[in-house]
N, C-alpha and C positions, 0 to 999 in steps of 0.2 A: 258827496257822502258815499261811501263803498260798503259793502257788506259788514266789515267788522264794525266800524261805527256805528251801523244799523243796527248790530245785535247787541253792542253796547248798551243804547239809546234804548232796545227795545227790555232789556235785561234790567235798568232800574226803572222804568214805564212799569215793570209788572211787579216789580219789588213795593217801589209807591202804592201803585194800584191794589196789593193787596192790604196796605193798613188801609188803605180810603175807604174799602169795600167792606172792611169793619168796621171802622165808624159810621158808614153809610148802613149797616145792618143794624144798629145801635140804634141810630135816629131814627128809622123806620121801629121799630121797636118802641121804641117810646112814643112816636106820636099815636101809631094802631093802639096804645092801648088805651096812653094818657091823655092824647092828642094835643102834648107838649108840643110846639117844635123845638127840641132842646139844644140852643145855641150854645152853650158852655159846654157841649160833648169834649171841643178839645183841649178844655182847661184840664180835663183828667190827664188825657197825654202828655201835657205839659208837669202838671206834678206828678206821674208817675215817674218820666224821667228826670227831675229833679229831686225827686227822693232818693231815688236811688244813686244820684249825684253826691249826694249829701252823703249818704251814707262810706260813700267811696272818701271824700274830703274826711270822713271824721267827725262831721258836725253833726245834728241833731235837725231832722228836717221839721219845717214848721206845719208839715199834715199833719204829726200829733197833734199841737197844739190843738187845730184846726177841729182835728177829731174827737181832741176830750171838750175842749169848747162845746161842740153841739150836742154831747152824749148828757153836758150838762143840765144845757137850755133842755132838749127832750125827756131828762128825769125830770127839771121842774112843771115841766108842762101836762108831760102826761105819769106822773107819776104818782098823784093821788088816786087816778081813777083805775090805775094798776093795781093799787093798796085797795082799794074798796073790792076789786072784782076778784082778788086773794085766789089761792091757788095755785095749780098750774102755769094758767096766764103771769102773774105776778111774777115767779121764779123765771120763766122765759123774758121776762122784760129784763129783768138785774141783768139778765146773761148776757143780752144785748148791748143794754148801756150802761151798764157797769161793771162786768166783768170782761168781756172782750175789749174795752179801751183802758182798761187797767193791765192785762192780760202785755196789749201793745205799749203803752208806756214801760214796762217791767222789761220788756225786749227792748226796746233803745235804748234807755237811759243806762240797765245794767247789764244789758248781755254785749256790750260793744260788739255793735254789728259790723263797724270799717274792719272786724278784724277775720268776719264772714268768706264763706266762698262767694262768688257771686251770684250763681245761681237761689242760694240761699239772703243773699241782700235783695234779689228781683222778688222773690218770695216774699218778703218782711214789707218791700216796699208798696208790693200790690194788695199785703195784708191793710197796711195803712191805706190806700188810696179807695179800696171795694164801698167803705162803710159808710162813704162822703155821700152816695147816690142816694140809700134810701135814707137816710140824714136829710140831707137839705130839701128828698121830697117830702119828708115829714114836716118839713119846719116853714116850705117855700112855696111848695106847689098845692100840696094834700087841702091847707084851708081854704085857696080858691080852685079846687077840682073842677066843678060846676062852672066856671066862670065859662065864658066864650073864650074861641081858640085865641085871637086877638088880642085878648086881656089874658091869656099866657103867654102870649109870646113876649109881652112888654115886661111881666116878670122874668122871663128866660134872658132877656137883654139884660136886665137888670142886675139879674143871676150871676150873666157872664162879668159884667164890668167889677162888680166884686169879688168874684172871686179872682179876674187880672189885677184888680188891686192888689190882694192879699198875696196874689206869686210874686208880687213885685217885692212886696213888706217882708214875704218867708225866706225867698231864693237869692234876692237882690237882684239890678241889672244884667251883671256876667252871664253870660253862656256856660253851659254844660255841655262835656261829654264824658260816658262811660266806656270801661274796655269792652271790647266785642266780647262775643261768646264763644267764639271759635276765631282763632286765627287762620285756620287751614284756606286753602283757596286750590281750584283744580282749573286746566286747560281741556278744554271740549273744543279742539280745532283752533280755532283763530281768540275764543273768547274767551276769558279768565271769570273763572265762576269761585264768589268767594264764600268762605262758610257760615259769614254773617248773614249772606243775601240766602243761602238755605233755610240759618235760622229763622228770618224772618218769613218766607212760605210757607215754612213748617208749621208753626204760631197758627198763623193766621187760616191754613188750613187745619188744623189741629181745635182752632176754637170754629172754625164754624160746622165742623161735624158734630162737637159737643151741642151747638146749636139746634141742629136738626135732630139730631136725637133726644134732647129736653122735649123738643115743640112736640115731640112724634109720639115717645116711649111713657112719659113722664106725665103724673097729674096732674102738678103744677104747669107745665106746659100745656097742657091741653086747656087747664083754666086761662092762660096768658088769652091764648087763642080763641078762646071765646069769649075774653071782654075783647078782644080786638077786633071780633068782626060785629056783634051787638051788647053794647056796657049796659042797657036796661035789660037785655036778656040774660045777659050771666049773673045780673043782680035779682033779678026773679029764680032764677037757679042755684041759687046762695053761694054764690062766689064772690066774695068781697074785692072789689074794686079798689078800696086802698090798698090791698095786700098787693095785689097782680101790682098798683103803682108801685108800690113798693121794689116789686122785684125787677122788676125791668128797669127801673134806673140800676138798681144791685150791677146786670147785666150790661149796661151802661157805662158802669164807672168802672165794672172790672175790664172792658174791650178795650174803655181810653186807656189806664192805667197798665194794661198788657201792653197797648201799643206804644206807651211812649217809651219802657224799656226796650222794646223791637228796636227802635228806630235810633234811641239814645248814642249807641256809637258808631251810626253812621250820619248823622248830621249834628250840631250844634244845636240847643235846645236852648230855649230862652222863655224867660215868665209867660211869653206872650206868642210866642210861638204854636202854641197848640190851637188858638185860634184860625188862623189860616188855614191851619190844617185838616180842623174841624169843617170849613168850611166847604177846602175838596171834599171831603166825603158828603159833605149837604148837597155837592153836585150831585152824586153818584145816587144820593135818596133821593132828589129830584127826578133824575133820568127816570127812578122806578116808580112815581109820583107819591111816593112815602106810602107806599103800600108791596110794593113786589118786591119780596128781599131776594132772589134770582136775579130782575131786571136791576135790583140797586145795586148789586156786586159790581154786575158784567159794568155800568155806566161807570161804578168809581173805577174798575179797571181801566176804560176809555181814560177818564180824567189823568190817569198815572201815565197811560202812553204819552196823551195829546202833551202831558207837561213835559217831559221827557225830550220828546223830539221838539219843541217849541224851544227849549232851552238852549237845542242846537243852530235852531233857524233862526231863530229871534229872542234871544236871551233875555230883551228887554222887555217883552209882551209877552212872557210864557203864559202870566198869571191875567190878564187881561184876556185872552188867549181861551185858557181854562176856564174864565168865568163867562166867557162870553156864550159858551157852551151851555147853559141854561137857557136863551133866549128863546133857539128855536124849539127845546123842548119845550117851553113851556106856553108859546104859540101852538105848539102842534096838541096839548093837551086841551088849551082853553077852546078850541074849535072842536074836537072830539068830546067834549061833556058838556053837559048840560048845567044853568045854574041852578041851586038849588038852595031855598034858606035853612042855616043850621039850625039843627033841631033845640027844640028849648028844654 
């Protein structure tokens, strides 16, 4: 291996590494508050970039569906007790789930979006992808809240296997790819630096300053942050704990669905692909042990090099490779903590 190969190797290592460490910011995010571990993080990525696939082919992606489907089940569910509590509250629920999935069907169906810029189709498509999170934590997580983390996470599997059904049923088998966003490409020496691989830094550091400045500036953020470090305390505090759920899948579903347009035209994207992908960054929230979104970044970064340069060494074991990468973190944690029974 010579230098340039190196900065190759190391140049999409950091490109990966920066979607991992967004979805790695994600699933930390959701378990401090929900104590989800939410394994369908990378089904977003996958139907963001397949919406936005869709929308380039002409066709109609089946998120709508997806989305007026549940906007339905949520009016029938909670929509009497909306009607009784009148008001305010009442006008803010229609807005939710019946206006804003009306609002988006009226935009596919008759604004033909294939005929979109594309920055305005990644728009439309992330419009559709956002509303899935507090959607299906309304309808999937929210009734067993309470449950033990265990008995969520067997929902969360469940979660995912459905909703890979459902890409399979919406997108079909084929592969996607969309055009980049910049075709430009520059030389820095030896090494061709292209303007997608900017896009994508830009992104990803672009949303995680929005990040810190929510968690810092914002009262919603400060509430996130304090069901995430005591949920009986921020409930004593009257900060509603479904809502924080709420919002942090929000948060969730719009990081996958950001990231799977990033990534859309540089690799081949398929129903099930965001799996895997999801998966790297479960490294990288691992490394920080689903608590330190600092420590989760920097490990998905690791997870993007180690795959990066494993792809060159061992092509066949990159991902073997990559996962095996958990082992000794999580050796080296179970010796440094102490056990402790989950609270009831």
């Amino acid at each position: 291996m010579d230098l340039q190969i190196a900065l190759l190797l190391a140049q999409d290592g950091v490109v990966s590494g920066a979607i991992y460490a967004l979805l790695a910011l994600a699933l930390v995010l959701v378990f401090a508050v929900t104590r989800v571990v939410f394994i369908p993080q990378g089904e977003f990525v996958a139907y963001g970039a397949l919406t936005l696939a869709s929308f380039q082919m002409g066709k109609i992606p089946g998120t709508l569906w997806l989305l007026l489907a549940l906007a339905f089940v949520i009016l029938l569910v909670d929509g009497p007790a909306a009607w009784r509590q009148g008001g305010r509250g009442f006008l803010l629920f229609l807005a939710q789930v019946v206006l804003y999935p009306a609002l988006m069907a009226a935009a596919v169906l008759l604004g033909q979006p294939h005929a979109w810029p594309l920055w305005a189709q990644s728009l439309l498509a992330l419009a559709l992808v956002a509303p899935l999170g507090p959607q299906l934590y309304r309808l999937v997580f929210q009734p067993v809240a309470e449950a033990s983390v265990l008995m969520l996470l067997i929902v969360a599997v469940a979660l995912h296997l459905a909703l890979v059904g459902l890409g399979l049923v919406f997108f079909g088998a084929e592969g996607s790819r969309t055009p980049p966003f910049s075709e430009a490409s520059w030389e820095v020496g030896s090494l061709v630096v292209s303007g997608q691989s900017l896009w994508v830094l830009g992104a990803s550091a672009g949303l995680i300053v929005a990040l810190y400045l929510f968690f810092e500036k914002t009262l919603y953020g400060k509430a996130l942050r304090a069901t995430a470090m005591n949920r009986i305390g921020a409930r004593l505090m009257g900060i509603s704990t479904t809502f924080a759920g709420k919002i942090a899948f929000l948060f969730a579903a719009v990081i996958g669905g950001a990231s799977g347009i990033l990534i859309a035209p540089i690799t081949t994207i398929y129903y099930d692909t965001g799996f895997l992908i999801g998966l790297k960054g479960f490294v990288g929230a691992i490394v920080g042990g689903l608590a330190s979104y600092p420590v989760a970044a920097a490990g998905a970064l690791l997870v993007g090099l180690l795959e990066s340069f494993s792809s060159f060494w061992a092509s066949a074991y990159k991902e073997v490779l990559v996962f095996t990468l958990i082992i000794p973190v999580l050796l080296w944690r179970s010796w440094q903590s102490h056990q402790v029974e989950e609270e009831e």
